[in-house]
C-alpha positions as CSV (number, residue, x, y, z in Angstrom):
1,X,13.7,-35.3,-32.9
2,X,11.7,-38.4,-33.7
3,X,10.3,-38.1,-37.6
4,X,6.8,-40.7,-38.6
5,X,7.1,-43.0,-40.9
6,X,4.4,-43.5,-43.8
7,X,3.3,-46.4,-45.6
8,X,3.9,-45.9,-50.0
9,X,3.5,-48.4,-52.7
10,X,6.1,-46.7,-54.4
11,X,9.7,-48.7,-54.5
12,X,12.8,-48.6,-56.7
13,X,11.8,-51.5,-58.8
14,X,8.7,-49.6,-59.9
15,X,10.7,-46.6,-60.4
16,X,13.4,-47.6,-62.6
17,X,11.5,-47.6,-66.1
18,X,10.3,-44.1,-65.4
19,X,12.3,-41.1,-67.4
20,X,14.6,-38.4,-66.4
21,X,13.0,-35.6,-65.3
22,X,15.1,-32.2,-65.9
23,X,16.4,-31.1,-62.8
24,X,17.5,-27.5,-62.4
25,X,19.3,-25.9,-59.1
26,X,19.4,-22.8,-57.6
27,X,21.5,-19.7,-57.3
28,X,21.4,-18.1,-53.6
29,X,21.9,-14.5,-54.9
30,X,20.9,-13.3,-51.3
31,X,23.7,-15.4,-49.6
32,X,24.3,-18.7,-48.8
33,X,24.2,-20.4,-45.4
34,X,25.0,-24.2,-43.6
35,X,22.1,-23.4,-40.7
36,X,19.1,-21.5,-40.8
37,X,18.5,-18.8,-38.3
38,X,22.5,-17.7,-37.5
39,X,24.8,-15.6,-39.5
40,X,27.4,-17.8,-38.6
41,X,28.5,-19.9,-41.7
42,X,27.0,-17.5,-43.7
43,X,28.6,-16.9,-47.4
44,X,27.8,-13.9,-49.3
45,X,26.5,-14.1,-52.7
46,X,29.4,-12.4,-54.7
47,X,29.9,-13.5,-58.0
48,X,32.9,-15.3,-57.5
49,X,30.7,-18.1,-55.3
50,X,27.5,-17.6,-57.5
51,X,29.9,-18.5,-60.9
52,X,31.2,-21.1,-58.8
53,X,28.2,-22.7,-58.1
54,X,26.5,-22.2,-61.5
55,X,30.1,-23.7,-63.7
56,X,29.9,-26.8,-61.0
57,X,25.9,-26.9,-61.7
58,X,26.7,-26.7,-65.6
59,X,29.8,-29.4,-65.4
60,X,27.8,-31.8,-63.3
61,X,24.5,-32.0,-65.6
62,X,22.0,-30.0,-64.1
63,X,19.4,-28.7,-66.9
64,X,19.2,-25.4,-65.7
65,X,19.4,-22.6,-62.9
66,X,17.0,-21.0,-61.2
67,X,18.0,-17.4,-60.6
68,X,15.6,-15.8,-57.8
69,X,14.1,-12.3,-57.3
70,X,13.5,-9.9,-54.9
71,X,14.3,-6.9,-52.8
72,X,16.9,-8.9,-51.1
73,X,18.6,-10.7,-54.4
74,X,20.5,-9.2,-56.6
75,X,19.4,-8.5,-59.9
76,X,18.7,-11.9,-61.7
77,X,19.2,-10.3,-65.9
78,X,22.5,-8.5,-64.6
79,X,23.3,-12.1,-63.0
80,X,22.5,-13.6,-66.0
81,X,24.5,-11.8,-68.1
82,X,27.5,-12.8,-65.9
83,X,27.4,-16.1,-66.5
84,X,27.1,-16.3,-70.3
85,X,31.1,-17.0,-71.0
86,X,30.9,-19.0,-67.3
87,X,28.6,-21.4,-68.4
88,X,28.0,-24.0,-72.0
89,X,24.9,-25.8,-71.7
90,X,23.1,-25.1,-68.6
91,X,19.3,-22.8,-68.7
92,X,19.6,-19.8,-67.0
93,X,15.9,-19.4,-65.6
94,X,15.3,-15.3,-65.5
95,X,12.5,-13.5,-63.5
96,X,10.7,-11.9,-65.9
97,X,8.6,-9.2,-63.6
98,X,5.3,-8.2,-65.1
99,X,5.2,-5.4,-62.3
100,X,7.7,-3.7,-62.5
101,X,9.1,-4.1,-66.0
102,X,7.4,-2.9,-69.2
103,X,6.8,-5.7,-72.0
104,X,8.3,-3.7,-74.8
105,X,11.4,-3.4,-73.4
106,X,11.9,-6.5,-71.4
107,X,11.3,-8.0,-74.6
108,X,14.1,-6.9,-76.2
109,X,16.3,-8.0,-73.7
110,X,14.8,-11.3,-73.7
111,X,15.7,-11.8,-77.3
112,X,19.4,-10.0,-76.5
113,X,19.9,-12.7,-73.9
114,X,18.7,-15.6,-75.8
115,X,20.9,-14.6,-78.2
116,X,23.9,-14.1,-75.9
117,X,23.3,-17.5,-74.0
118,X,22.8,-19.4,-77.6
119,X,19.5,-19.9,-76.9
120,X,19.4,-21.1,-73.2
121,X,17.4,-18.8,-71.5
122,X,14.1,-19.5,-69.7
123,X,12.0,-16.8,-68.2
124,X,10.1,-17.3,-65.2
125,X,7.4,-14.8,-65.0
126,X,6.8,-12.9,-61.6
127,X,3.6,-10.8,-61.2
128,X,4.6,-10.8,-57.2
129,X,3.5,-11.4,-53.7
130,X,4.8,-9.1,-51.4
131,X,2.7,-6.1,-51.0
132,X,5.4,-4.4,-48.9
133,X,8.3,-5.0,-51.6
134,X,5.8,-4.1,-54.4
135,X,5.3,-0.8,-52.9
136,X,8.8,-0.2,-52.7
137,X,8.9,-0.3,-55.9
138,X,5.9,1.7,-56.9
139,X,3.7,-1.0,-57.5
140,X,0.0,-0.4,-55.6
141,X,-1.9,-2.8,-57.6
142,X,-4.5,-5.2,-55.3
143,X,-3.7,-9.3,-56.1
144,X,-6.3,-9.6,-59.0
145,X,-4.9,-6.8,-60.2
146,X,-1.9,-7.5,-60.8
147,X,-3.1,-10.5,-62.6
148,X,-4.6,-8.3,-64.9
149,X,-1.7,-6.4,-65.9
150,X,0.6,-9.9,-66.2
151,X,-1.8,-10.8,-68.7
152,X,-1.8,-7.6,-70.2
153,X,2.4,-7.6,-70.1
154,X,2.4,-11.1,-72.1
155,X,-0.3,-10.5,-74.7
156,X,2.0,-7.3,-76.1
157,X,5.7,-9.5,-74.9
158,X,4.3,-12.5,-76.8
159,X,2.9,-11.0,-79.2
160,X,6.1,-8.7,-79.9
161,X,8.6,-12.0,-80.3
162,X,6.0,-13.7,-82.4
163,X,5.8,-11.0,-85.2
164,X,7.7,-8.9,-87.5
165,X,5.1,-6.6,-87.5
166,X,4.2,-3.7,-85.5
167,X,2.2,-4.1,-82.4
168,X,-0.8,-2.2,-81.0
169,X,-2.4,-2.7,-78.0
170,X,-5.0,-0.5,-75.1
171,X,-5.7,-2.4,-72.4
172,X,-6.8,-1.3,-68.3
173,X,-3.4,-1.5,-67.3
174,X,-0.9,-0.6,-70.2
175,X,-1.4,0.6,-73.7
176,X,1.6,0.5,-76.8
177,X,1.2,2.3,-80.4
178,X,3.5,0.4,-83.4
179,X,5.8,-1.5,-80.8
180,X,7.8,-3.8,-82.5
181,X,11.4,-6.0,-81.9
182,X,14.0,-6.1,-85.1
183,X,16.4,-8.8,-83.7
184,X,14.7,-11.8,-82.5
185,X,15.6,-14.5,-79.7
186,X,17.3,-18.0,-81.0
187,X,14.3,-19.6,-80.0
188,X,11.1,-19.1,-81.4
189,X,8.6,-17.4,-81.5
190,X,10.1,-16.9,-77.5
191,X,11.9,-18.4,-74.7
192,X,9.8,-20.4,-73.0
193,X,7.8,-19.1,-69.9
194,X,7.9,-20.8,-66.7
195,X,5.3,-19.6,-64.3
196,X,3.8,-20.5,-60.2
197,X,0.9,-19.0,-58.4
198,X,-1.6,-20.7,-56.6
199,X,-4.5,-18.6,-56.4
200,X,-7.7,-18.9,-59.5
201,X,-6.1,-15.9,-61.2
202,X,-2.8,-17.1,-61.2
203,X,-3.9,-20.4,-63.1
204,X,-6.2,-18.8,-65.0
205,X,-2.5,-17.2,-65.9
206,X,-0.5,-20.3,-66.5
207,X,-3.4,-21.6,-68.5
208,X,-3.7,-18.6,-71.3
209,X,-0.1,-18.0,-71.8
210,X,2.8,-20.0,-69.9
211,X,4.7,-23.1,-71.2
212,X,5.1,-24.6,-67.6
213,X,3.5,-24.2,-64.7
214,X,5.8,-24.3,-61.5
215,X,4.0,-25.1,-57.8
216,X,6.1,-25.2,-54.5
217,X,6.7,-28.5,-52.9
218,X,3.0,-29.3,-51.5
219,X,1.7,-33.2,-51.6
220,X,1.4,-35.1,-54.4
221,X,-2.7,-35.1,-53.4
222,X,-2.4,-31.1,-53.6
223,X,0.0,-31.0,-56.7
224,X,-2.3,-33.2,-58.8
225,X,-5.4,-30.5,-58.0
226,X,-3.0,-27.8,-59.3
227,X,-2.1,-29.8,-62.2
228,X,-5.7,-30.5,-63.0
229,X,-7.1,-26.9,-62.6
230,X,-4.1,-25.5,-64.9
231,X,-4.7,-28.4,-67.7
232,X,-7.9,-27.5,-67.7
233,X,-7.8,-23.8,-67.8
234,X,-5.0,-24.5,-70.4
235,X,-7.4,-26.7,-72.7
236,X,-10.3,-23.7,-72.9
237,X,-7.4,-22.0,-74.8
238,X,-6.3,-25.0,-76.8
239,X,-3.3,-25.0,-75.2
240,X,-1.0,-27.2,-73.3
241,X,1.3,-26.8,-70.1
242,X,4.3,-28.9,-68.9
243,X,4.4,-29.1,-64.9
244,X,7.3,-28.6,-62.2
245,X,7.8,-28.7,-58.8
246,X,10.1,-26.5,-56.6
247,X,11.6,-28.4,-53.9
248,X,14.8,-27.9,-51.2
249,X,16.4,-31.4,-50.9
250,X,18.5,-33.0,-48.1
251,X,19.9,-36.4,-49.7
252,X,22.1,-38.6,-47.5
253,X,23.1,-42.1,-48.1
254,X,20.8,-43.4,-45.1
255,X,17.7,-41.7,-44.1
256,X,18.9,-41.4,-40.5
257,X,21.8,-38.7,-41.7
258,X,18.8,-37.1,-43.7
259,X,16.7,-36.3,-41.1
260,X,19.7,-35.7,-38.4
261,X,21.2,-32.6,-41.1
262,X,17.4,-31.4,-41.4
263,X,17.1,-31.3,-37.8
264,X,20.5,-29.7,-37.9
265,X,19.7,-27.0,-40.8
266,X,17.2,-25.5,-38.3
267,X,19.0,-26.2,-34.5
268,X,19.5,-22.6,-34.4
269,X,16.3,-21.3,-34.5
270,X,14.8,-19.8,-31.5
271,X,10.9,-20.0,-31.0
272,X,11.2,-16.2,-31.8
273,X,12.6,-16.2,-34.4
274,X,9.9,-18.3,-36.3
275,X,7.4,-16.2,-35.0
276,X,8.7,-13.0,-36.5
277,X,9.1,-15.0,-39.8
278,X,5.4,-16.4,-39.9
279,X,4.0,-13.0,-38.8
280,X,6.4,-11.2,-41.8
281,X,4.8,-13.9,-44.3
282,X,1.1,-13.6,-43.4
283,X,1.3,-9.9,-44.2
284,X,2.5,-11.0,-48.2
285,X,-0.7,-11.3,-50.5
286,X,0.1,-14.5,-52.2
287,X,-2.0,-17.8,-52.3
288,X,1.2,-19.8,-52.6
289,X,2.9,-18.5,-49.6
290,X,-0.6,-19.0,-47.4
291,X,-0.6,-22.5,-48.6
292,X,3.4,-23.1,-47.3
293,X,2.7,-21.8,-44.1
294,X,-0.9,-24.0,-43.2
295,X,1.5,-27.3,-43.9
296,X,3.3,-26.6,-41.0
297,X,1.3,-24.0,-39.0
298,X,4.7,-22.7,-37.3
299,X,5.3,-25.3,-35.1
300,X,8.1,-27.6,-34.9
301,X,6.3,-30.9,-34.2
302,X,4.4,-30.5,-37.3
303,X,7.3,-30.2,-39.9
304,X,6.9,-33.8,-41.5
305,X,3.9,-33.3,-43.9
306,X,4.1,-36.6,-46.2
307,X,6.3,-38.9,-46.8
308,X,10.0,-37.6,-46.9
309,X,9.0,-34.4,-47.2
310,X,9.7,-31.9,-44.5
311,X,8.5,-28.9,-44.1
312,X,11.2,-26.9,-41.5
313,X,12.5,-24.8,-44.3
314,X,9.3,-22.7,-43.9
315,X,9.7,-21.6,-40.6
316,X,12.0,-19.1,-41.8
317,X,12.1,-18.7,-45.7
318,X,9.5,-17.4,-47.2
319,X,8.6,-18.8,-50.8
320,X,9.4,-22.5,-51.6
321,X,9.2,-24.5,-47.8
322,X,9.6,-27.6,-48.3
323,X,12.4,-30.3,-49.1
324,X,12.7,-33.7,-49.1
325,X,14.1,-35.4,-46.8
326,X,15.8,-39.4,-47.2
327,X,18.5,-41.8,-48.8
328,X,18.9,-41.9,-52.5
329,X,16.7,-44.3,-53.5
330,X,13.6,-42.5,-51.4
331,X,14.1,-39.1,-52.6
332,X,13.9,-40.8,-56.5
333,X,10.6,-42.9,-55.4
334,X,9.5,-39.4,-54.1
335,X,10.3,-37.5,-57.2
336,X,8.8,-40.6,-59.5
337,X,5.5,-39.9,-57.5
338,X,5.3,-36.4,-58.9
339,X,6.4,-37.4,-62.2
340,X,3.2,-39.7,-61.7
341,X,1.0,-36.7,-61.8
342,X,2.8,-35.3,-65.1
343,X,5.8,-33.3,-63.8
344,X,8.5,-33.7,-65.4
345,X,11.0,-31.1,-64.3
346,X,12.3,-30.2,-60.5
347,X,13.9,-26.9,-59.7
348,X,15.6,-27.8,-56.4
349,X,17.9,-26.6,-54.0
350,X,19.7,-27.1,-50.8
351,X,21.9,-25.8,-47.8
352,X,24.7,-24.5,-48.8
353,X,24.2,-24.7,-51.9
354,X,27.3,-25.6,-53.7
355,X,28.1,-29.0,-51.5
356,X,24.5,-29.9,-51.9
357,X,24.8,-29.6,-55.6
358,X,27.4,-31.8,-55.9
359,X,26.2,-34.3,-53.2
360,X,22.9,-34.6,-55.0
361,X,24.3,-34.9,-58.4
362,X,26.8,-37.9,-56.9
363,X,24.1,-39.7,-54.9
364,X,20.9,-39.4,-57.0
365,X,21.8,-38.6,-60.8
366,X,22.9,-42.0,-61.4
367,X,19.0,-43.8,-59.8
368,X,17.1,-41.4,-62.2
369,X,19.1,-42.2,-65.4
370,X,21.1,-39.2,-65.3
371,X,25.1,-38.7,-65.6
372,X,27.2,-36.5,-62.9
373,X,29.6,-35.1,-65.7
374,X,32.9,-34.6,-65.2
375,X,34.4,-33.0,-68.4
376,X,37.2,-31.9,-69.0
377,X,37.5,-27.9,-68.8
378,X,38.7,-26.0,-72.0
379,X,40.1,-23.9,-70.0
380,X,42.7,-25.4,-68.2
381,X,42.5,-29.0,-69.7
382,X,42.6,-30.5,-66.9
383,X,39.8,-33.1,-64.9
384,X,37.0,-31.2,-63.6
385,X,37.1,-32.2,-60.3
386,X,33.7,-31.9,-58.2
387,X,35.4,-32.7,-54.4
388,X,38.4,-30.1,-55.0
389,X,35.5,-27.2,-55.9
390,X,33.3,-27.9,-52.9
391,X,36.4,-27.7,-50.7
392,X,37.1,-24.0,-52.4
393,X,34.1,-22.6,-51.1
């Protein structure tokens, strides 16, 4: 498959002065796979392979981990908790879901964690996007609703980690009488919250209560009217946000391999199999997820939506859809092009993901200023040695 070519004014030289961005991975804790589209390949996410990938994610520098959720995941917190002896320095990102969790409680764990991880734990607040899944799980609110509620759920969270005292609150959605938490998180007055939605509500969201604002791999032209509406939401509260972007990456040391493996992630997907995926995500009630899928429209000659970034991913996964695609040196240009717009953290990912995490780490920590660490374990004593834990898999 041929792939266009586009013109940037972007190059390494102009790149090099630029800061490291944090860059966090991803834990596939619905299972793993080398090609989209065939259960062949396929790993499934027990916790031996998920602590595997998250110590190799921790030991090579990553910042932090995105743990997912969702009817097909397993449970993020319980995952979380897992990995607290796995892991020394890496951020475990946590869904924190407004609908389906109460704030009083949820709080409380919040701060337990925290305290358990020594203060590395991010939350990632999920209001949701699925009807289908919602109402699985009792949830029948309409989208603006559920905006409602979320900012309901983090008044009374926020206001419960922020305080000694006891906290009241009535609201449309949920009301508590004298709530209050007596051991509090190591970082105050809360873990951060980390946050993406696309829709008016969901900014208007990011803009009253989160710390950053996360938005799925769109281009850079779309990202910087995201980032614009959320600043500016976020000053009417006198307030500030910090900015990510959720991408899948496929790094190779020449751009031909790049685009050869992305052809290759999705060489086993039949025609049908995309439509059943497109018509499955056109029935979620999520801005975000609309957005993915008008990139692409479904159709295979239409993947290639900027430059290096591909949007194939999205045929089939639903959620974040698009990854970039390139050598070394044009995935950092890509990534400096974002942290143009003020982003200045990356939550990526790629197939499968524990040789991707080390390939990435090898190949592009070095041109964005950052180190592949390869420390010495405590536990054995020995030389952590990235090559001999991909080959475990």
């Amino acid at each position: 498959m041929s792939h266009p070519s586009f013109e940037t004014a972007t190059s390494g030289a102009a790149s090099a002065g630029s800061a490291a961005p944090e860059i966090f991975w991803f834990l596939p804790t619905s299972g793993d796979t080398r090609y989209l589209g065939t259960s062949d390949f396929s790993r499934a996410p027990d916790n031996a392979y998920i602590r595997q990938i998250a110590v190799t994610a921790d030991r090579l520098g990553y910042d932090g981990l995105l743990i997912p959720t969702g009817a097909s995941c397993q449970d993020p917190w319980v995952t979380a908790a897992s990995l607290i002896a796995e892991t020394r320095r890496i951020k475990l990102l946590v869904a924190l879901r407004t609908s389906i969790m109460g704030p009083t409680a949820s709080a409380r764990q919040a701060a337990t964690l925290d305290q358990a991880l020594g203060g590395r734990l991010l939350l990632n607040v999920v209001p949701g996007g699925d009807a289908t899944e919602l109402a699985a799980d009792g949830v029948f609110l309409k989208h603006d609703e559920r905006y409602e509620a979320a900012d309901e759920f983090l008044t009374v969270w926020r206001r419960i980690l922020a305080t000694d005292a006891a906290v009241t609150f009535k609201g449309k959605h949920l009301s508590v009488e004298n709530a209050r938490n007596f051991h509090p998180p190591v970082q105050r007055p809360y873990p951060p919250l980390y946050f993406g939605g696309s829709s008016p509500a969901a900014h208007e969201l990011a803009g009253k209560h989160i710390d950053a604002y996360l938005t799925w791999g769109e281009p850079p032209g779309a990202v910087a009217e995201k980032i614009a509406d959320v600043r500016a939401r976020a000053a009417k509260h006198g307030r500030s946000v910090r900015f990510g972007v959720r991408l899948h990456v496929i790094a190779r040391e020449t751009e031909a391999e790049a685009w050869a493996d992305a052809d290759r992630l999705i060489s086993h997907l039949s025609d049908e199999d995309i439509a059943a995926s497109q018509a499955n995500m056109t029935k979620m009630d999520s801005h975000g997820q609309a957005r993915m899928q008008a990139l692409h429209g479904g159709r295979r000659d239409r993947l290639v939506v900027g430059p290096n970034l591909w949007a194939g991913v999205g045929l089939v996964r639903g959620g974040a859809g698009t990854a970039l695609v390139g050598n070394p040196q044009q995935i950092v240009d890509r990534l400096r092009e974002y942290q143009a717009l003020g982003v200045d953290t990356f939550v990526l990912s790629g197939y499968p993901h524990l040789e991707e995490a080390i390939r990435f780490a090898e190949l592009v920590f070095p041109l964005l200023g950052k180190t592949a660490v390869t420390e010495r374990s405590a536990q054995t004593g020995g030389a952590f040695d990235i090559r001999a834990s991909a080959s475990a898999s």
